[in-house]
TIKOLPA-901977 format. One record per residue (C-alpha): residue number from 1; x, y, z negated. Coordinates in nm, 2 decimals. Layout:
<pts>
[NUM,[X,Y,Z]]
...
</pts>
This chain:
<pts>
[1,[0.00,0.00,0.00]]
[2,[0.29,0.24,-0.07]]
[3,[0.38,0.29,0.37]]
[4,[-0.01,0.45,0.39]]
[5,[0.02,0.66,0.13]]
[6,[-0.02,0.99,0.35]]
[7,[-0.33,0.85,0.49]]
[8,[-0.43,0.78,0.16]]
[9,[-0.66,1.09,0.16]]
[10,[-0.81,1.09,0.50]]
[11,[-0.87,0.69,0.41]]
[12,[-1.09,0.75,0.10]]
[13,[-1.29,1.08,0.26]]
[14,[-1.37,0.83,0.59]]
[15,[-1.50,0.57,0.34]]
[16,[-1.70,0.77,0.13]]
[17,[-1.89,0.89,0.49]]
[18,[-1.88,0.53,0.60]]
[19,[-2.24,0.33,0.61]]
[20,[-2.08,0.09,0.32]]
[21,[-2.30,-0.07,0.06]]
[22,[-2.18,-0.08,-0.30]]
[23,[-2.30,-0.44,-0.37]]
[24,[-2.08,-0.70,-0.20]]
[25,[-2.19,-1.09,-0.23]]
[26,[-1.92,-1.35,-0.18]]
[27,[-2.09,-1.69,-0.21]]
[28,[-2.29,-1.71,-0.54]]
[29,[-2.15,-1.43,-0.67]]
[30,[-2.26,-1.06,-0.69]]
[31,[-2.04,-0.82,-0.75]]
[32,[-2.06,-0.42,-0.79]]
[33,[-1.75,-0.19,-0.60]]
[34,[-1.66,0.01,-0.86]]
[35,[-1.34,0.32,-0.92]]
[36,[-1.19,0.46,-0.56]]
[37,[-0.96,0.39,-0.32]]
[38,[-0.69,0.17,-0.43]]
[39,[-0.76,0.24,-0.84]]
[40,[-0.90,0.05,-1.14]]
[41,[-1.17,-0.20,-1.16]]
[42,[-1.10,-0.52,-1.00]]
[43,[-0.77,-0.38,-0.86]]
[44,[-0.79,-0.36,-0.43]]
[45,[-1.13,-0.24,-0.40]]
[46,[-1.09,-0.29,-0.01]]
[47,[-1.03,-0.65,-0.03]]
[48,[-1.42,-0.66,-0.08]]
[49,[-1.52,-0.51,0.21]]
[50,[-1.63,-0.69,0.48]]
[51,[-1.40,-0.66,0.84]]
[52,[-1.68,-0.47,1.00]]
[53,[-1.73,-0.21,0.74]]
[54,[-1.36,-0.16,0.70]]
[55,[-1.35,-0.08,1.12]]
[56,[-1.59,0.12,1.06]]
[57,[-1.39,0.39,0.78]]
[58,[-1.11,0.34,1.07]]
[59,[-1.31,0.48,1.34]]
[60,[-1.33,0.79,1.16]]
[61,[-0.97,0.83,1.11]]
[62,[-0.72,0.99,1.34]]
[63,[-0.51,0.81,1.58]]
[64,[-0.17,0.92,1.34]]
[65,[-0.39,0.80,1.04]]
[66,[-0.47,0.46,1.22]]
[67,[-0.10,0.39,1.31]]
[68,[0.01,0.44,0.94]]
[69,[-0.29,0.24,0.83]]
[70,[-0.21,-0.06,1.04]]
[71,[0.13,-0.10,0.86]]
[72,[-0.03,-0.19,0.49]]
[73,[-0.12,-0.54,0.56]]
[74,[-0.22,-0.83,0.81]]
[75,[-0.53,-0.76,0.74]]
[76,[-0.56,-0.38,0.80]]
[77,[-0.36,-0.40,1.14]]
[78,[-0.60,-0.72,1.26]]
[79,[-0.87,-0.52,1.17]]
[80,[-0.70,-0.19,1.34]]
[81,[-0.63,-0.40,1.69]]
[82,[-0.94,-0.52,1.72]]
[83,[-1.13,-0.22,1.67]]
[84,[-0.94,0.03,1.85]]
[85,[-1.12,0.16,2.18]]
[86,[-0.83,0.42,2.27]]
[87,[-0.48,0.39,2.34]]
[88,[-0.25,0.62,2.40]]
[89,[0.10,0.52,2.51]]
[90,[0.44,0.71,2.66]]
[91,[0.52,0.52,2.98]]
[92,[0.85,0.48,3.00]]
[93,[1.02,0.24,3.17]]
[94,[1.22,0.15,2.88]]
[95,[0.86,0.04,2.70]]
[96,[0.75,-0.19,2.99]]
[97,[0.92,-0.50,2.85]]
[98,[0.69,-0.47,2.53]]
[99,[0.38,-0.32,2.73]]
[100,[0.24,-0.70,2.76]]
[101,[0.24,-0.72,2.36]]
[102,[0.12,-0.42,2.29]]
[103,[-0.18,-0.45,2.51]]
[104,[-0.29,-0.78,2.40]]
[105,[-0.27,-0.65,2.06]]
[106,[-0.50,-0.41,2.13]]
[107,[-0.74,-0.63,2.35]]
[108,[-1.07,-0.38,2.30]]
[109,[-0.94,-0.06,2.42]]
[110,[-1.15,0.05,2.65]]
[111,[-1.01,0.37,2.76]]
[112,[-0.62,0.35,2.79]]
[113,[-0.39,0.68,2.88]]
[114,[-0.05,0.67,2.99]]
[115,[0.19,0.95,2.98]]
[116,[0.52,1.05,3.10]]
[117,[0.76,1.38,3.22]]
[118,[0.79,1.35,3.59]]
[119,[1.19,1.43,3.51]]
[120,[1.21,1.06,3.34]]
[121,[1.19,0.71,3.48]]
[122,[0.87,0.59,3.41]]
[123,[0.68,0.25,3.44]]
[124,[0.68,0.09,3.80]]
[125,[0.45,-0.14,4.02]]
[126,[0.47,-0.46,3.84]]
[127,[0.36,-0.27,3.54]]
[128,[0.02,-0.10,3.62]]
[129,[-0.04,-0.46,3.80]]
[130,[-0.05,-0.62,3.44]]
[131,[-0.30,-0.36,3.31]]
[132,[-0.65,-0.57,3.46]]
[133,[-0.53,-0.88,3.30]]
[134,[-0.47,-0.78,3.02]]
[135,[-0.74,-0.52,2.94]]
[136,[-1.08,-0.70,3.06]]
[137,[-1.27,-0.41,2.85]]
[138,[-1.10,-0.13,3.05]]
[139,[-1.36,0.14,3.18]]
[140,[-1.14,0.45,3.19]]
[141,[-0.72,0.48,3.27]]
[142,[-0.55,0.79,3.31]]
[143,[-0.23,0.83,3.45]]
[144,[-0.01,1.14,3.39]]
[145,[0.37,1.17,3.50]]
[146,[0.40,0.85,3.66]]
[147,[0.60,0.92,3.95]]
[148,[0.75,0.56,4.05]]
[149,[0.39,0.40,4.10]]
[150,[0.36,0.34,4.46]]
[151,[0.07,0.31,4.68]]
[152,[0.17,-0.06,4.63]]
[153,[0.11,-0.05,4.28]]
[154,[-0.24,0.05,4.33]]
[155,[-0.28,-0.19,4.54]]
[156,[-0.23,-0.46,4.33]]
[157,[-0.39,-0.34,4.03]]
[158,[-0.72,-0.24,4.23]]
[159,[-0.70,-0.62,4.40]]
[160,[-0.81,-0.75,4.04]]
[161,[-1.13,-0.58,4.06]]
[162,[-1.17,-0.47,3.72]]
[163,[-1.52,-0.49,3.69]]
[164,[-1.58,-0.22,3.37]]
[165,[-1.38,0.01,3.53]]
[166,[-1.60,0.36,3.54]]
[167,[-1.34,0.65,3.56]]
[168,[-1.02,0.74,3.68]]
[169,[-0.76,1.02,3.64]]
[170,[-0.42,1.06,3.81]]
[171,[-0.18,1.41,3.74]]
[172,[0.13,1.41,3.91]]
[173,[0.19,1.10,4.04]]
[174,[0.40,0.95,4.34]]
[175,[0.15,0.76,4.53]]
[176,[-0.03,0.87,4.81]]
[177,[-0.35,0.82,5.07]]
[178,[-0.33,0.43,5.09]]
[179,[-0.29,0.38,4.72]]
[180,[-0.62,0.59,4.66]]
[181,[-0.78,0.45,4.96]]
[182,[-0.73,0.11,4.79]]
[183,[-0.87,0.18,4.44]]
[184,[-1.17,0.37,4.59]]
[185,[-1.23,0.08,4.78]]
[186,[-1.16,-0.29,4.56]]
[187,[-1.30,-0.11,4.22]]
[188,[-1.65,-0.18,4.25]]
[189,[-1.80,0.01,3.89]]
[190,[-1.53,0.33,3.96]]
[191,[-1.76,0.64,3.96]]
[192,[-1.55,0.89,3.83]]
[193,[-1.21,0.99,4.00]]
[194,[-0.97,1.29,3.88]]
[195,[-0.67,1.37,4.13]]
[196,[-0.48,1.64,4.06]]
[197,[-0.10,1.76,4.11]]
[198,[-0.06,1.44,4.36]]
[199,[0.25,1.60,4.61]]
[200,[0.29,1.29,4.80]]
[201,[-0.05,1.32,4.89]]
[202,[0.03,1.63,5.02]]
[203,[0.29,1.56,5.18]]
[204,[0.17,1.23,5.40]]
[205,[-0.04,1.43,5.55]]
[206,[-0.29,1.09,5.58]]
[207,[-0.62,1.17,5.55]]
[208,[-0.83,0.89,5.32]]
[209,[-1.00,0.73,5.57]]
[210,[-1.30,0.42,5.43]]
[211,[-1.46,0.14,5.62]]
[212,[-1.74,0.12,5.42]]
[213,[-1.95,0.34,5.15]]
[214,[-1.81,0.37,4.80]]
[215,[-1.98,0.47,4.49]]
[216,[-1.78,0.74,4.35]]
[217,[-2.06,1.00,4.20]]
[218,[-1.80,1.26,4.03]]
[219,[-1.47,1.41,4.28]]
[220,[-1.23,1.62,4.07]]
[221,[-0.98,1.78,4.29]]
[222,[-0.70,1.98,4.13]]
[223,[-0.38,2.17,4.26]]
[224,[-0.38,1.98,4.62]]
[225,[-0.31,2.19,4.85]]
[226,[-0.45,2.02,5.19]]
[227,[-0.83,2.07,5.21]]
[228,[-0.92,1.87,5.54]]
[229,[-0.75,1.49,5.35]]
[230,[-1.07,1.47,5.18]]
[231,[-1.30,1.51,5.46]]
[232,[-1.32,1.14,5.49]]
[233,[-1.36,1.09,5.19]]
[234,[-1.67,1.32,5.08]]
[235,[-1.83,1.17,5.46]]
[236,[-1.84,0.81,5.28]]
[237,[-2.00,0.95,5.00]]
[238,[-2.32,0.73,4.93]]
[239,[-2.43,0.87,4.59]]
[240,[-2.20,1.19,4.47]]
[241,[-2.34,1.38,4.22]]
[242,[-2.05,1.63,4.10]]
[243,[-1.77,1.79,4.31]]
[244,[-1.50,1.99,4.13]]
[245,[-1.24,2.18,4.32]]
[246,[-0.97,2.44,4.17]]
[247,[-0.71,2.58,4.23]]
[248,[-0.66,2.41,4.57]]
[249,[-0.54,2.61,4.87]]
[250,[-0.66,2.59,5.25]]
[251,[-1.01,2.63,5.39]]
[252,[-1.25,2.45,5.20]]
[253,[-1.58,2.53,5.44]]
[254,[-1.53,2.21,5.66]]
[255,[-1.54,1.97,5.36]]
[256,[-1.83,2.12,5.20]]
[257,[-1.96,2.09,5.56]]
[258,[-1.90,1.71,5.58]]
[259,[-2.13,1.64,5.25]]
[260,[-2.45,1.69,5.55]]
[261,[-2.26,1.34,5.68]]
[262,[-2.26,1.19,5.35]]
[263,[-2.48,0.98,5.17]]
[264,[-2.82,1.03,5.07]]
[265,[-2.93,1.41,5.13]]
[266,[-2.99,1.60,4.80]]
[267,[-2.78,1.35,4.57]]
[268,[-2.53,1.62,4.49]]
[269,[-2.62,1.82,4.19]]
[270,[-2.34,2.01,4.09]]
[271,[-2.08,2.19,4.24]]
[272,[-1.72,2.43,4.08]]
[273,[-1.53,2.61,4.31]]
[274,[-1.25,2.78,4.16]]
[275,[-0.97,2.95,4.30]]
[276,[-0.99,2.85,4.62]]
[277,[-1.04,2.99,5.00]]
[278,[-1.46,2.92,5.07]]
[279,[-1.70,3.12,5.24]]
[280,[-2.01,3.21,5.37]]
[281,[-2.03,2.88,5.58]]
[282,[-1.95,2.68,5.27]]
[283,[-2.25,2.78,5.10]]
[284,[-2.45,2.75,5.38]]
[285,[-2.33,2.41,5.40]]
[286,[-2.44,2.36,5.05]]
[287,[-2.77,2.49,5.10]]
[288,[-2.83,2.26,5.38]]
[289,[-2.66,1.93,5.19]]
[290,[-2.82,2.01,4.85]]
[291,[-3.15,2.10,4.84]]
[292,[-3.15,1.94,4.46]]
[293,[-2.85,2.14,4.33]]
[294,[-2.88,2.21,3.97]]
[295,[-2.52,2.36,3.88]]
[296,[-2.33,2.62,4.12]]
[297,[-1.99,2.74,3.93]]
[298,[-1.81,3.01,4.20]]
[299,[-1.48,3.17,4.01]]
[300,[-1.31,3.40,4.27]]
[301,[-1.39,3.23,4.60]]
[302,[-1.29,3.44,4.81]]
[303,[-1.52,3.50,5.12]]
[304,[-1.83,3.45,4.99]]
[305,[-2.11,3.72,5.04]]
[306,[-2.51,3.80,4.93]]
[307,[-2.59,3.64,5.25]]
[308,[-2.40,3.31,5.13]]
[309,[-2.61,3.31,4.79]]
[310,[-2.90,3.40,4.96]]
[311,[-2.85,3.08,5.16]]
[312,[-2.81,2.90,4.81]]
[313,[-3.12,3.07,4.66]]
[314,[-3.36,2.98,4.96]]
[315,[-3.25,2.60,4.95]]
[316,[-3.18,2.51,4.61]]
[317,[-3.45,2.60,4.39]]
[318,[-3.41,2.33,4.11]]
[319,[-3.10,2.53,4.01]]
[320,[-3.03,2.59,3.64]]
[321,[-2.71,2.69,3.58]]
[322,[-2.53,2.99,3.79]]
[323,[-2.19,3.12,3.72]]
[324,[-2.01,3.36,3.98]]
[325,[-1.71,3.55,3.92]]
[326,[-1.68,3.79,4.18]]
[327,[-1.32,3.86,4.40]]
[328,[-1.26,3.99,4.74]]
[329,[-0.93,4.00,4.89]]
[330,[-0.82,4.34,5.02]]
[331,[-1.17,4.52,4.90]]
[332,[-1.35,4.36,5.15]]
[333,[-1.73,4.27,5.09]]
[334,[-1.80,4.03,4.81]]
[335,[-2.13,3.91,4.57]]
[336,[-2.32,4.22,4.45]]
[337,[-2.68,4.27,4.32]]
[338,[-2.87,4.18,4.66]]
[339,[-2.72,3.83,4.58]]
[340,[-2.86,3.82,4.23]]
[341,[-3.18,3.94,4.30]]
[342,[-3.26,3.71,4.58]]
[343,[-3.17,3.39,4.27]]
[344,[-3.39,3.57,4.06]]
[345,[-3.65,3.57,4.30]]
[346,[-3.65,3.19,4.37]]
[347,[-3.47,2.99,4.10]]
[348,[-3.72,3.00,3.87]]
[349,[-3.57,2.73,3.63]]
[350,[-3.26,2.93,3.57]]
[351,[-3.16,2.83,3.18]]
[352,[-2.81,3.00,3.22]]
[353,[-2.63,3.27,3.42]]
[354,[-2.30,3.43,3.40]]
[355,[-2.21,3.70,3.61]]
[356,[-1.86,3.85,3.62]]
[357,[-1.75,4.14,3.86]]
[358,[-2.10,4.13,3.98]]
[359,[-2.29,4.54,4.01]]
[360,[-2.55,4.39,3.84]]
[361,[-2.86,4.67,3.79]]
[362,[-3.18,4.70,3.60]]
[363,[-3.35,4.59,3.88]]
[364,[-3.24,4.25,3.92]]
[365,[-3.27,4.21,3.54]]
[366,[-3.63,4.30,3.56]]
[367,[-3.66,4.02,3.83]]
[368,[-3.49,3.78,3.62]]
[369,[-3.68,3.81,3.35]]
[370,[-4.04,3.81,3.50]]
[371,[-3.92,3.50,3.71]]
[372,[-3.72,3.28,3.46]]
[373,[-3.86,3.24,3.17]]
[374,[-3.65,2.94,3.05]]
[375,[-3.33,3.17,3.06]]
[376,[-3.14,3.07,2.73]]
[377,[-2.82,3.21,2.76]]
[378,[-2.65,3.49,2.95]]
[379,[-2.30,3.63,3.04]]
[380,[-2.23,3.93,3.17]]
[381,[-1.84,4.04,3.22]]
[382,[-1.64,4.29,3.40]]
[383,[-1.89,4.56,3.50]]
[384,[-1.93,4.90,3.51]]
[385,[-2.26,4.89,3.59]]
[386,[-2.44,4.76,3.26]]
[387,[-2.44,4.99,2.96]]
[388,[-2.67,5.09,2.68]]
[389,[-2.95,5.11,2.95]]
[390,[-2.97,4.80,3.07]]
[391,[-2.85,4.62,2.74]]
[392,[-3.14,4.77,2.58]]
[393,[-3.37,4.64,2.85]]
[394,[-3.24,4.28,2.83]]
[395,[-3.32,4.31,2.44]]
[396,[-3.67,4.42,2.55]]
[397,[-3.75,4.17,2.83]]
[398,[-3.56,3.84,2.75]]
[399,[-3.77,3.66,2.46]]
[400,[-3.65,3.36,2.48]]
[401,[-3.29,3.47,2.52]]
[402,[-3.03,3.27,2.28]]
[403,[-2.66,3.28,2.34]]
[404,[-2.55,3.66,2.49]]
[405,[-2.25,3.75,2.58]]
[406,[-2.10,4.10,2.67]]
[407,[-1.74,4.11,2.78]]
[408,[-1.57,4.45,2.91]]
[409,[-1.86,4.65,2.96]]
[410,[-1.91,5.02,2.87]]
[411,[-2.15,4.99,2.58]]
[412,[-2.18,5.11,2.28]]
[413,[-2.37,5.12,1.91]]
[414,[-2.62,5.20,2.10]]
[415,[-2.64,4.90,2.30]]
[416,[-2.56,4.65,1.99]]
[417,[-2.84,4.84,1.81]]
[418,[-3.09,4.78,2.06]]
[419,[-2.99,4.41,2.10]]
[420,[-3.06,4.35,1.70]]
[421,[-3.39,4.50,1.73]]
[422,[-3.49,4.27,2.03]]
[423,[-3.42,3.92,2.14]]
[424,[-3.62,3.73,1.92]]
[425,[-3.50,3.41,2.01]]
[426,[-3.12,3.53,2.00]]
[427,[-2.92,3.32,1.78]]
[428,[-2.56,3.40,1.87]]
[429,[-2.43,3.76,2.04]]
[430,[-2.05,3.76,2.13]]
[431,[-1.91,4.13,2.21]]
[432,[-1.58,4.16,2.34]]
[433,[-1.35,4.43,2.48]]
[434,[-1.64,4.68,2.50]]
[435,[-1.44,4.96,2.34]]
[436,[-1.74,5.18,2.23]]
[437,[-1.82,4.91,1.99]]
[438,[-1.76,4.97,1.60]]
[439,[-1.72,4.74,1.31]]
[440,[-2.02,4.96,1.18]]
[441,[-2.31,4.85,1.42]]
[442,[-2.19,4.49,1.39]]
[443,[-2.24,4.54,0.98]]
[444,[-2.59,4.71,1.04]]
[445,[-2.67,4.41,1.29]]
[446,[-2.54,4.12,0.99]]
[447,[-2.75,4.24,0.78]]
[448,[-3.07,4.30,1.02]]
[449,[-3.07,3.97,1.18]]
[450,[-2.88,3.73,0.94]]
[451,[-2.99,3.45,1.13]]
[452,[-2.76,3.56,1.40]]
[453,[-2.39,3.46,1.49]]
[454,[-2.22,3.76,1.54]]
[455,[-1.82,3.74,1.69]]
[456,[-1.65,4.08,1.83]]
[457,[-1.38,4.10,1.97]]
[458,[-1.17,4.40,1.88]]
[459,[-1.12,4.57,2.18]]
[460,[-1.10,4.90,2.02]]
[461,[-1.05,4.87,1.67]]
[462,[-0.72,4.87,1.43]]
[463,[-0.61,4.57,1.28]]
[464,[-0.80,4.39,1.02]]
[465,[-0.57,4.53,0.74]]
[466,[-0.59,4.89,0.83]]
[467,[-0.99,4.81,0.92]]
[468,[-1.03,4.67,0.54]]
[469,[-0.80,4.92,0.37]]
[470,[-1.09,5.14,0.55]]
[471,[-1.33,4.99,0.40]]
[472,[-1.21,4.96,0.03]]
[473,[-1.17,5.34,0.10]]
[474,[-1.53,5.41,0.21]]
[475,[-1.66,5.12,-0.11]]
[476,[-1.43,5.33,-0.35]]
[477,[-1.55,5.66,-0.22]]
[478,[-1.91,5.55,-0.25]]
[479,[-1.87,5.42,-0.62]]
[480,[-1.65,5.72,-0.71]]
[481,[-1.96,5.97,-0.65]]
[482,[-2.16,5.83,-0.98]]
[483,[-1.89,5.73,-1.20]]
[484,[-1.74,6.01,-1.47]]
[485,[-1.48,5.97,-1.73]]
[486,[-1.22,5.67,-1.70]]
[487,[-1.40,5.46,-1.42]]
[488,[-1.38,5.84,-1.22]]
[489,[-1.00,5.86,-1.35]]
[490,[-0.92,5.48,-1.19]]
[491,[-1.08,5.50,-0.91]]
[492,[-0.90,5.86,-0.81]]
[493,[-0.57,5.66,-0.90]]
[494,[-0.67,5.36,-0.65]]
[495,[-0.75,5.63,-0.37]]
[496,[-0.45,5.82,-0.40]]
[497,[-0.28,5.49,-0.39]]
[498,[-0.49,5.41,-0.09]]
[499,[-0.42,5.74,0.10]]
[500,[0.03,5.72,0.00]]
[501,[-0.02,5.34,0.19]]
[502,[-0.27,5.48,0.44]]
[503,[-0.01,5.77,0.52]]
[504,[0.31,5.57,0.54]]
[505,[0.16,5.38,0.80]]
[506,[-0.10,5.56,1.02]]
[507,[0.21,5.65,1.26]]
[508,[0.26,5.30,1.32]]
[509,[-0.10,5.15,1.34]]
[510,[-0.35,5.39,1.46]]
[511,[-0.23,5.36,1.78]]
[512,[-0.21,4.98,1.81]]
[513,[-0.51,4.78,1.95]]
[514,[-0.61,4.42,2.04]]
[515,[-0.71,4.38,2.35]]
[516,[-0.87,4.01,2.36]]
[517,[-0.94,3.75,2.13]]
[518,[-0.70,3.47,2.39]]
[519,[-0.42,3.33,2.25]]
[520,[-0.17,3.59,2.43]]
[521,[-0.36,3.83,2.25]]
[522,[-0.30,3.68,1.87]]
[523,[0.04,3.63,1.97]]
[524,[0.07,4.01,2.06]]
[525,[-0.12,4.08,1.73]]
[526,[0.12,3.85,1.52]]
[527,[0.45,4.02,1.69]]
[528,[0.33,4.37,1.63]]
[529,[0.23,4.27,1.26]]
[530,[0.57,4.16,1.21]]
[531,[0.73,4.45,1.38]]
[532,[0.51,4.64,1.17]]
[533,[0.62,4.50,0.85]]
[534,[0.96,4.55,0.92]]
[535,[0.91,4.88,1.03]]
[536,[0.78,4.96,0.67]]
[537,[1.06,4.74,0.48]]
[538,[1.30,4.96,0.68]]
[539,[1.11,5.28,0.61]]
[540,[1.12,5.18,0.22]]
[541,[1.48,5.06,0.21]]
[542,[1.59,5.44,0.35]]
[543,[1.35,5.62,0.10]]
[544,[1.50,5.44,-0.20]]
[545,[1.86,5.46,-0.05]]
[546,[2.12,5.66,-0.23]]
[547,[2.21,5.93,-0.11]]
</pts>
């Protein structure tokens, strides 16, 4: 028991949470499980658990916690191997002579991941053959880094047919066209397929050409950079539901254009395209192919116009969830409020929109509301165009508005005011980088609507120090109005103490903002804190200096 004693802890929390029963009967005998973890009573309280319960308190451990668990006793690690669905491993070619022993350990995992830098040698061929034979419960694998698996590899390991297996993910791998071809083809459950960061692939040149349908329903395509491969391969289609493309360069119209040769018309329900060269033609191409279309997610493509959404709005009227983010290259014309208005006017099962960059007016709001009533949550970024106006008149029109979100908009208290006193359904309002926004209309709007999840990004405001010392000025000021005698003599010796700190450091911190909530952003905010505090150790140490 002493090698788990850091899960020791985590152990004890997952089985108090576990579904255990305190009474435990071994033949004849009844007995009661009595003291913790490990302590008092009958000694091992655990060796009275049956194996099922005790999997059970493992699946709620991490994977960390499960490793150092496995190492207390035969029993724990049985029970660990035979429970574990995931497995995580570095593949190395060093670790393929004990891959075989470790994967029959581990016979149940179902979803297996394996990992490794593209500047080290990693598992070949032979290996990722073994994988079928030895997992007979794999549904999902995912390889990452594995540069010296060839097309024959895959191959081999889609020529055992697993017959679980639901979902693959490749990332930087050294196989190309016929390696894909062949999984695609031999792995008759696979319905899920991630390819991303795959340079052979670019560089063959091949596109993936099928005999025959396949089943695939989800295509993930990531950081490829030749567009017209997967022609092919969306034109054997027979049931895709889900196509995912980002960051992938050349002109994507043609393949959204081949989905009209795919499968069954309408079986395509969602569709992201992010980063990537699409215009006009594409979403015409998707109006045509998708009539059923239910997610459209557009993040800077770059040629598409009103008349392409228009398109989209005319064909796909089942649609529910709408995000654009708006881009033209070299100011040319992009999505503006025609485009919105004309989804507003036929999608009436809208349930989510999220406009960014979009000149989006009080008139297509009005639309939006009268037309989609179902409209839960709403985004609206990087506009000039929306201020305290039209914020008020979404708190006004949108009842059964939940989630809001206002990001780098010219509003004001005004605006959040509005929004607290409208909105009945809201239940979460996320302001950030809208500079005209003060920590004293998000107060006011806490304690209006408590209800509410309020988070505001501090686009405008001082740090949280300076913001607080604020406060505690303003709390002190208030209570020093009323109070005479001593309680009036302490609190003018806290404020002058307040106003020496405030002074020392208003030269260094009124000037300093934080710009976004990201994680650049709190690593800006931690180096200026810690330039900050130097700044006033320094300013200290020369005060005090000798002179």
């Amino acid at each position: 028991m002493g090698q788990a004693a850091s899960s020791s802890s985590s152990f004890c929390t997952a089985l108090a949470s576990a579904d255990v029963s305190g009474k435990v009967e071994v033949g004849s005998n009844t007995r009661w499980r009595v003291g913790g973890c490990g302590g008092g009573g009958d000694g091992d309280m655990t060796l009275w658990l049956p194996d099922e319960c005790l999997a059970a308190v493992f699946g709620k451990l991490s994977c960390h916690e499960r490793n150092t668990c496995s190492l207390v006793c035969r029993r724990w690690r049985a029970v660990d191997s035979k429970s574990r669905q995931r497995l995580v491993l570095l593949a190395r070619s060093e670790a393929w002579p004990f891959l075989p022993a470790l994967l029959c350990r581990f016979s149940s995992v179902s979803v297996l991941s394996l990992k490794c830098s593209r500047k080290i040698v990693s598992i070949d061929d032979q290996a990722l053959a073994r994988i079928p034979t030895l997992l007979a419960s794999l549904k999902k694998l995912k390889l990452k880094g594995c540069i010296d698996v060839t097309d024959d590899g895959l191959h081999a390991f889609s020529l055992h047919r697993p017959p679980l297996l639901t979902k693959l993910s490749f990332a930087s791998c050294g196989f190309g066209a016929g390696g894909l071809v062949s999984v695609i083809s031999n792995c008759p459950s696979l319905q899920d397929l991630t390819l991303k960061r795959l340079r052979k692939l670019d560089a063959q040149n091949v596109p993936l050409s099928f005999d025959r349908r396949h089943r695939l329903e989800r295509l993930c395509i990531k950081d490829l950079h030749n567009a017209r491969l997967f022609i092919p391969l969306l034109a054997a289609a027979k049931s895709l539901k889900a196509l995912i493309v980002c960051r992938s360069s050349g002109n994507w119209d043609p393949l959204l254009e081949s989905l009209q040769q795919g499968g069954e018309t309408g079986s395509v329900t969602e569709i992201q395209m992010e980063n990537v060269q699409m215009g006009d033609p594409g979403l015409v191409a998707i109006a045509a192919a998708c009539p059923d279309l239910e997610v459209l997610y557009l993040s800077r493509a770059s040629d598409c116009t009103d008349d392409g959404v228009s398109a989209v709005a005319n064909s796909c009227r089942k649609l529910r969830k709408l995000h654009i983010d708006a881009w033209s290259r070299f100011g040319s014309r992009t999505i503006g409020d025609d485009g919105i208005l004309s989804i507003a006017t036929r999608c009436a099962n809208l349930q989510e929109v999220v406009l960014m960059g979009i000149p989006a007016t009080i008139g297509s709001f009005n639309v939006l509301a009268s037309n989609c009533p179902a409209l839960e949550r709403m985004a609206i970024c990087n506009t000039d165009t929306v201020g305290d106006s039209e914020l008020a008149f979404i708190a006004a029109k949108f009842t059964a508005l939940k989630k809001l979100c206002i990001k780098n908009c010219p509003i004001s208290d005004t605006g959040v005011k509005s929004v607290g006193e409208g909105c009945p359904s809201l239940v979460k309002l996320k302001v950030k980088r809208c500079r005209g926004v003060t920590k004293a209309s998000v107060c006011q709007l806490k304690l209006q609507r408590g209800s509410v999840v309020v988070s505001i990004d501090a686009g405008s405001m001082i740090f949280e120090g300076e913001g607080m010392a604020m406060a505690e000025e303003e709390t002190g000021n208030a209570g020093g109005d009323g109070g005479g005698g001593a309680e009036g003599d302490v609190g003018e010796r806290t404020r002058g103490r307040r106003n020496n700190r405030r002074r020392s450091t208003s030269t260094s911190t009124t000037s300093t903002n934080v710009v976004c909530s990201s994680r650049g952003a709190l690593l800006l905010r931690s180096k200026f804190e810690n330039a900050l505090s130097l700044n006033r150790r320094s300013s200290s140490s020369s005060i005090h200096a000798p002179r």
